[in-house]
C-alpha positions in Angstrom: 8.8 22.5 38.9 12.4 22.8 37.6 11.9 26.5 36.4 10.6 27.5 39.9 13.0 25.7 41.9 16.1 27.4 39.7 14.0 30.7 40.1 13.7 30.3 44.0 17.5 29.3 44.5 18.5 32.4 42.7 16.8 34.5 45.0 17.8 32.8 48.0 21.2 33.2 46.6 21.1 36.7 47.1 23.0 38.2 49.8 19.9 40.0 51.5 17.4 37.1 50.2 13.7 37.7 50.8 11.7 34.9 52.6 9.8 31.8 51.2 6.6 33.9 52.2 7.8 37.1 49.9 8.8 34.3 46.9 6.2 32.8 46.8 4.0 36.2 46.5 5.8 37.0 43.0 5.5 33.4 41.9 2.1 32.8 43.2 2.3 29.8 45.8 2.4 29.5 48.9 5.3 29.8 51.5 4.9 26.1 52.3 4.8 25.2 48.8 7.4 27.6 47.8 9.8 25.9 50.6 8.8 22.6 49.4 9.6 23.4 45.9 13.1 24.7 46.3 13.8 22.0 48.7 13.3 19.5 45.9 15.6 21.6 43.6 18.4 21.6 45.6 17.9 17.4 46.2 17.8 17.0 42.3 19.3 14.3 41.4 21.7 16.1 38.3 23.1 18.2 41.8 23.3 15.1 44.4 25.3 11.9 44.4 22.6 9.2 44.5 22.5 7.0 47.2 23.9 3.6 47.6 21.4 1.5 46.3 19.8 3.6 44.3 18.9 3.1 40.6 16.9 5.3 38.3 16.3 3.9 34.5 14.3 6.0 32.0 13.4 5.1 28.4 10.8 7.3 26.8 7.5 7.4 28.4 8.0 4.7 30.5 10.8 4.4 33.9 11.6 2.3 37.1 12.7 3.8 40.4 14.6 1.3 43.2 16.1 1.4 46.3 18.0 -2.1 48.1 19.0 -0.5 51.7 18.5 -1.4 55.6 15.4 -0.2 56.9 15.7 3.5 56.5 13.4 3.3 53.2 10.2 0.7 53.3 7.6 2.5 51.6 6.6 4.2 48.5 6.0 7.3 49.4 9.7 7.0 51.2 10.9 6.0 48.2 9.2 9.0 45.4 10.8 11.2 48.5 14.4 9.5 48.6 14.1 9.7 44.5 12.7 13.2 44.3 10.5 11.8 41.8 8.2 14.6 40.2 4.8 13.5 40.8 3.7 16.2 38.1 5.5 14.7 35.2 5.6 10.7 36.4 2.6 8.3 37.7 3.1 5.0 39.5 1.9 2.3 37.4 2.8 -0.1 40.1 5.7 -0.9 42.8 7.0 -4.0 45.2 8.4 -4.3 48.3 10.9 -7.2 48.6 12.7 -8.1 51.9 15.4 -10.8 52.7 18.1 -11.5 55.0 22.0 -11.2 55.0 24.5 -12.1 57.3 27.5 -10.3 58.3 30.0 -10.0 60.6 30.3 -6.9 63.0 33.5 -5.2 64.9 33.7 -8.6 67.2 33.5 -11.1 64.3 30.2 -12.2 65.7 27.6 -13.3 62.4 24.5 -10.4 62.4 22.0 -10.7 60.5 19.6 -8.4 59.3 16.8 -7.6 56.5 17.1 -6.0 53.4 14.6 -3.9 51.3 14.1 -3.7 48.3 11.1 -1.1 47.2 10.8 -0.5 43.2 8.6 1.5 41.2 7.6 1.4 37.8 6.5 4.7 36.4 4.8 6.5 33.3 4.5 9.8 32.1 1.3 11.5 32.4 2.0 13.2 29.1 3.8 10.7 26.6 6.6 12.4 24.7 7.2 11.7 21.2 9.5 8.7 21.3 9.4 8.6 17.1 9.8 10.7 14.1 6.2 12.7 14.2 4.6 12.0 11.0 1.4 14.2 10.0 -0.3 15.3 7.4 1.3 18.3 5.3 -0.7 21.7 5.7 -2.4 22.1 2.1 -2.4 25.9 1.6 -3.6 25.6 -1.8 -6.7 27.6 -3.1 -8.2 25.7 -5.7 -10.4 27.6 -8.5 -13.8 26.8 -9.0 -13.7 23.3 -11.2 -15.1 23.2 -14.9 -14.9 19.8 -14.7 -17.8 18.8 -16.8 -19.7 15.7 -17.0 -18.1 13.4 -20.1 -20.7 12.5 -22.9 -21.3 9.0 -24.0 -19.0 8.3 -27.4 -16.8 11.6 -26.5 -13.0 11.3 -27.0 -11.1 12.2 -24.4 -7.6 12.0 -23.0 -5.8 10.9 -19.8 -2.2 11.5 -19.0 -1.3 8.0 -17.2 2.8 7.7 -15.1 3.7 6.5 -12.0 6.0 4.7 -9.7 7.9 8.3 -8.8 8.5 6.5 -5.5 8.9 9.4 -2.8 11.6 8.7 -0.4 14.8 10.0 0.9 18.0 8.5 2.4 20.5 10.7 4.5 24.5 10.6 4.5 25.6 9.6 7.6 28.4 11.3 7.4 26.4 14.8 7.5 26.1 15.5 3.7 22.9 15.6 1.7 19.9 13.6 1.3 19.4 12.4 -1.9 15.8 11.1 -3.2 14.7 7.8 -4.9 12.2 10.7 -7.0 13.9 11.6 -10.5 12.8 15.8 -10.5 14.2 16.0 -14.0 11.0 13.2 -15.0 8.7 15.0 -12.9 9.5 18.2 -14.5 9.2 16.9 -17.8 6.0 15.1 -17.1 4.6 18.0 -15.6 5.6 20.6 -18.8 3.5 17.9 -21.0 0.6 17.9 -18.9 0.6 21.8 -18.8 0.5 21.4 -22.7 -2.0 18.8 -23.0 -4.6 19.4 -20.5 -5.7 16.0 -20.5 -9.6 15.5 -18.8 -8.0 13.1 -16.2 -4.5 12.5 -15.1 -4.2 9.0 -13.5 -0.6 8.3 -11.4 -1.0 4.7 -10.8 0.6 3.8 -7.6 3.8 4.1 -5.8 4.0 7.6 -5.2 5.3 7.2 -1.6 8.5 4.7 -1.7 8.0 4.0 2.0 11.5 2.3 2.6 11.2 2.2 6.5 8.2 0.9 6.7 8.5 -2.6 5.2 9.5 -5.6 7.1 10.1 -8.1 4.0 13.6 -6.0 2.6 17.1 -4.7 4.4 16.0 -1.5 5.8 19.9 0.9 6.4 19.4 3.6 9.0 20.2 6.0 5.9 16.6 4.9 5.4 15.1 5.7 8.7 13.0 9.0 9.8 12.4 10.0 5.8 8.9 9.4 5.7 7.7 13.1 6.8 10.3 14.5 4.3 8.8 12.2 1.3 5.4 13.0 2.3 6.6 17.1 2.3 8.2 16.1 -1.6 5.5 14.7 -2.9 2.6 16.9 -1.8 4.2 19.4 -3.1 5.0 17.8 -6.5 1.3 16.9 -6.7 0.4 20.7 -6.0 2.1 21.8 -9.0 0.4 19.2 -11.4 -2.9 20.7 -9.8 -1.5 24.0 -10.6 -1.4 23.6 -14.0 -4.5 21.5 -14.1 -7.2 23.3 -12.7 -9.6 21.7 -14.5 -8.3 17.9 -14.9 -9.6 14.8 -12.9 -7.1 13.7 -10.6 -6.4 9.8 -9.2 -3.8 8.5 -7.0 -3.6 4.5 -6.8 -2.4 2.4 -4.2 0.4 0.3 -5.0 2.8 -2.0 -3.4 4.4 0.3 -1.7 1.7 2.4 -0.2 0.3 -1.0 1.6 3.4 -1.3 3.5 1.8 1.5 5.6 -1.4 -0.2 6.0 0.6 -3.6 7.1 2.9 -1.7 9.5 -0.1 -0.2 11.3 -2.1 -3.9 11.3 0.9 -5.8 12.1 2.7 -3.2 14.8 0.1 -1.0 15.9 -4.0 -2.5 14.8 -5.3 0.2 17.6 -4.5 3.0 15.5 -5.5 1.6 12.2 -8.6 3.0 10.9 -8.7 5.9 13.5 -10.3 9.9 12.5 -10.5 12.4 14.0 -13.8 12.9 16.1 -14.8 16.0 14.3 -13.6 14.7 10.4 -15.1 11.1 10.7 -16.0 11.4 6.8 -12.2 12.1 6.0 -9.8 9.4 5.5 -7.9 7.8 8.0 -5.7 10.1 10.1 -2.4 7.6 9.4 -3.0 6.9 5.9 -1.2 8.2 2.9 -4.3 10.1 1.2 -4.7 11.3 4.7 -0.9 12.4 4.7 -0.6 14.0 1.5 -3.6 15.4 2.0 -5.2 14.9 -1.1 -8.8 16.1 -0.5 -7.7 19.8 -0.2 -6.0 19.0 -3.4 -8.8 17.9 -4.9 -7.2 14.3 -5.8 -9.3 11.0 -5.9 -7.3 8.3 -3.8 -8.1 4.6 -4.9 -6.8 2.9 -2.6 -7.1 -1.2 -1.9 -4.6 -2.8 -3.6 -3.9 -5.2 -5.5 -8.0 -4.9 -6.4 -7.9 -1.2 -6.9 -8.5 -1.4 -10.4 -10.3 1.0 -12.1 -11.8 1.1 -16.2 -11.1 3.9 -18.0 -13.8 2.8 -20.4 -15.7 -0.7 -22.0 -12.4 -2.0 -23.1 -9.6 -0.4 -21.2 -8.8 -1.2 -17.4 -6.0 1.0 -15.1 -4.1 -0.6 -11.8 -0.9 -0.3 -10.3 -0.1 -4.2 -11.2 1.0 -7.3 -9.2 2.3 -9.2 -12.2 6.1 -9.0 -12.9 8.7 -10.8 -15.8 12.4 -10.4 -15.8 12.5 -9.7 -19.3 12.2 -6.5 -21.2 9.0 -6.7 -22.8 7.9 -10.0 -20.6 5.3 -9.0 -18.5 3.2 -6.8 -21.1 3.6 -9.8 -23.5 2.3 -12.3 -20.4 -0.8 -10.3 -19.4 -1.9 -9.4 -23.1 -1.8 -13.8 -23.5 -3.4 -14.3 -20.6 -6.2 -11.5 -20.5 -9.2 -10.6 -22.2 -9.6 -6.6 -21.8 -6.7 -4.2 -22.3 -4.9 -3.2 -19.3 -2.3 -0.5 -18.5 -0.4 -1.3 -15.5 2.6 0.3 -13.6 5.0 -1.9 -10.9 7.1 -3.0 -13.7 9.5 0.3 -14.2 9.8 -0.5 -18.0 7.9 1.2 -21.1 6.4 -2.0 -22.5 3.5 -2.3 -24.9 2.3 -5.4 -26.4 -0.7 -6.7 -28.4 -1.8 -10.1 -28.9 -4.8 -11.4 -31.2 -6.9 -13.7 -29.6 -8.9 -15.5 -32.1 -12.5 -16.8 -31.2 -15.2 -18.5 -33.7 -16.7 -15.0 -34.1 -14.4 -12.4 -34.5 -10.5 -11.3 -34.2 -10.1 -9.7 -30.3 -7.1 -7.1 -30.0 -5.8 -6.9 -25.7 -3.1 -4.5 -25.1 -1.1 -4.2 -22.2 1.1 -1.2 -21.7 3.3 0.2 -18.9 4.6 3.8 -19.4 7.7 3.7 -17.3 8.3 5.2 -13.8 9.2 8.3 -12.2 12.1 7.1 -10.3 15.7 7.2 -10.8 16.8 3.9 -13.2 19.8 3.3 -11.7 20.6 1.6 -8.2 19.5 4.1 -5.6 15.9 2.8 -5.4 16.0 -0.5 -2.4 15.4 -3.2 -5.0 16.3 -6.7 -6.0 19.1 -7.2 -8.9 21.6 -4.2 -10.6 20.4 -4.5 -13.8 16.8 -3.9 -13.9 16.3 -2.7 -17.2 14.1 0.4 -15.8 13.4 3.6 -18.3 11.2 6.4 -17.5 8.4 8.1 -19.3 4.8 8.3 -19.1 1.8 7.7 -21.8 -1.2 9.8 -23.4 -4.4 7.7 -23.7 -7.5 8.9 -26.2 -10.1 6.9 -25.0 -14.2 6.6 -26.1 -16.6 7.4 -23.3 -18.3 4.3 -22.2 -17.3 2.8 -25.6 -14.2 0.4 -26.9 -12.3 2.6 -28.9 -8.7 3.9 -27.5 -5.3 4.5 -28.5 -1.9 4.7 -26.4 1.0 7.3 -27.0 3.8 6.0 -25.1 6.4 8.8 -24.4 9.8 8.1 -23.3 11.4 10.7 -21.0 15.4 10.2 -21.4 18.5 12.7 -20.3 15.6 15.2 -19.3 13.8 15.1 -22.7 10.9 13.7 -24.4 8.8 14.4 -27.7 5.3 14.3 -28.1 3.0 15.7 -30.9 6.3 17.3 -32.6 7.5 19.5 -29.5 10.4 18.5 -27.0 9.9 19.1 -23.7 13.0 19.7 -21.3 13.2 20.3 -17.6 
């Protein structure tokens, strides 16, 4: 409506201007309409003073409309009309009409009283508006080659690069600078060079890829934190697209950790209507606001195991693989707790630390070995990741896992990535 009104005042602007009935043949309406159209541009109200009493609030998809006058306006059509309320972009939702009496002396000091109205609306759009950041799901161009996956044979050895906790996320200067990422590229880079090397048969990143700052309600959330969640998605699809790059062949998990449920809570806690929802023609894909949905890990060819903190998954007869709930303060403390306390080897992520310990637990029959090992994180190790405590005693790296196939046997290589470095099987890989 705005475009047309501004096109019909310019050519009724002109000094030989052409009637509403010649307008409104180049625009295709009618003259009536085409009268009616410029009539409400000129009564705009960005080109009038409103009128006493009037009041016009607008806050996203929603707004309320109100006049408090004398009689002139008592309806609601009088008052969309007195507003110049376009009926194309706003519906009424619903509107009162209020009416009391004043008293006031006139010219002879004689009390008069008489009513006043007061007629509001309250209005919606009829096509909502973004009023948030739009988050959606990353457009995977990648063209994946034909897998040579091949099924693993009972008492083969085989290998799985295991890392994790790169935690995604961005926070922006204020003051118009940079963003700056809770992601440490220099790990990721040397992470990815060993698993170009190694070609493992899996590679399993257990949990916390997405850092998901302003999503949680339990921790200080700083408006450097706010509207990062596209960008981190952007970041770490595409960190994930060169690991499948350079591992054609490799099977791929993704675990749920901590910090990916925050998006699940968010949407149960602030918004349960849209949790769970698909679209109508990819019902067998994940949910559209989820973060396997969002990084799009199905055109990646990526496994997502999501459910956490049961998401756990064994690797084979012995050895088990989760993202981890438990947490020590101590260097060394949590391994050491869940080695006591279990009785199957576990390797675990949440903690940030490279930990491995072993613990004999001795029964009437035989000596049992139960390992528990974390290989590090992903993320920076100093204090730009939202945490609790300065020194957190964090160091990066990852691990190399030989493992049986559906047997007991395994051994863990944990590799310690420090200053952009790490050795493994005598060669030192860089950024």
């Amino acid at each position: 409506m705005a475009e047309l009104g501004k096109i019909i005042d310019d050519y009724k602007s002109q000094d030989d201007p052409p009637s509403y009935t010649e307008i409104g043949e180049i625009i295709g309406k009618s003259k009536e309409a085409t009268r009616s159209l410029h009539r409400r541009w000129k009564k705009r109200p960005t080109d009038r003073m409103p009128e006493q009493g009037f009041k016009w609030n607008e806050d996203g998809n929603i707004a309320d409309i109100e006049f408090v006058t004398e009689q002139r306006i008592t309806t609601l059509e009088q008052l969309i009309e007195a507003g110049n309320v376009d009926e194309e972009i706003w519906v009424v939702e619903h509107w009162v009409l209020n009416k009391w009496e004043v008293g006031a002396n006139d010219v002879g000091k004689n009390l008069r009283v008489h009513p006043l109205f007061q007629v509001k609306a309250w209005l919606i759009r009829k096509v909502p508006v973004a009023i948030f950041p739009v988050i959606q799901p990353v457009q995977c161009n990648y063209i994946p080659a034909e897998s040579l996956v091949r099924p693993k044979e009972k008492g083969e050895i085989c290998t799985s690069l295991i890392w994790g906790d790169p935690h995604f996320g961005f926070e922006r200067d204020m003051r118009g600078g940079y963003d700056f990422g809770y992601h440490n590229e220099d790990v990721l880079r040397v992470i990815l060079n060993i698993a170009e090397y190694l070609q493992p048969d899996r590679m399993d990143i257990i949990g916390d890829i997405l850092d998901l700052a302003e999503w949680s309600d339990k921790y200080f959330r700083s408006p450097e934190m706010m509207e990062t969640t596209q960008e981190s998605i952007n970041a770490a699809h595409w960190w994930l697209k060169e690991f499948r790059a350079v591992l054609p062949n490799t099977e791929m998990l993704v675990y749920e950790g901590n910090h990916e449920l925050r998006m699940r809570k968010a949407l149960i806690t602030h918004l349960k209507v849209a949790y769970g929802l698909r679209p109508a023609d990819k019902l067998e894909l994940p949910p559209a606001m989820s973060v396997e949905s969002l990084l799009a890990l199905d055109g990646l060819g990526i496994e997502w195991v999501g459910g956490y903190p049961s998401n756990k998954v064994w690797l084979n007869n012995e050895l088990q693989i989760s993202h981890g709930d438990v947490t020590r303060a101590g260097p060394g403390d949590t391994t050491k707790a869940i080695s006591k306390d279990a009785y199957h080897s576990q390797i675990i992520g949440h903690i940030h630390r490279v930990e491995m310990t072993t613990h004999t637990h001795n029964t009437r029959d035989e000596q049992r070995y139960v390992t528990a090992f974390s290989p590090g994180c992903a993320c920076w190790c100093d204090n730009r990741v939202p945490g609790n405590g300065t020194n957190r005693q964090w160091q990066n790296g990852c691990g190399v896992v030989e493992y049986e196939v559906e047997g007991d046997g395994f051994s863990i290589t944990p590799i310690v990535v420090q200053n952009g470095r790490a050795v493994y099987n005598g060669k030192i890989f860089t950024t």
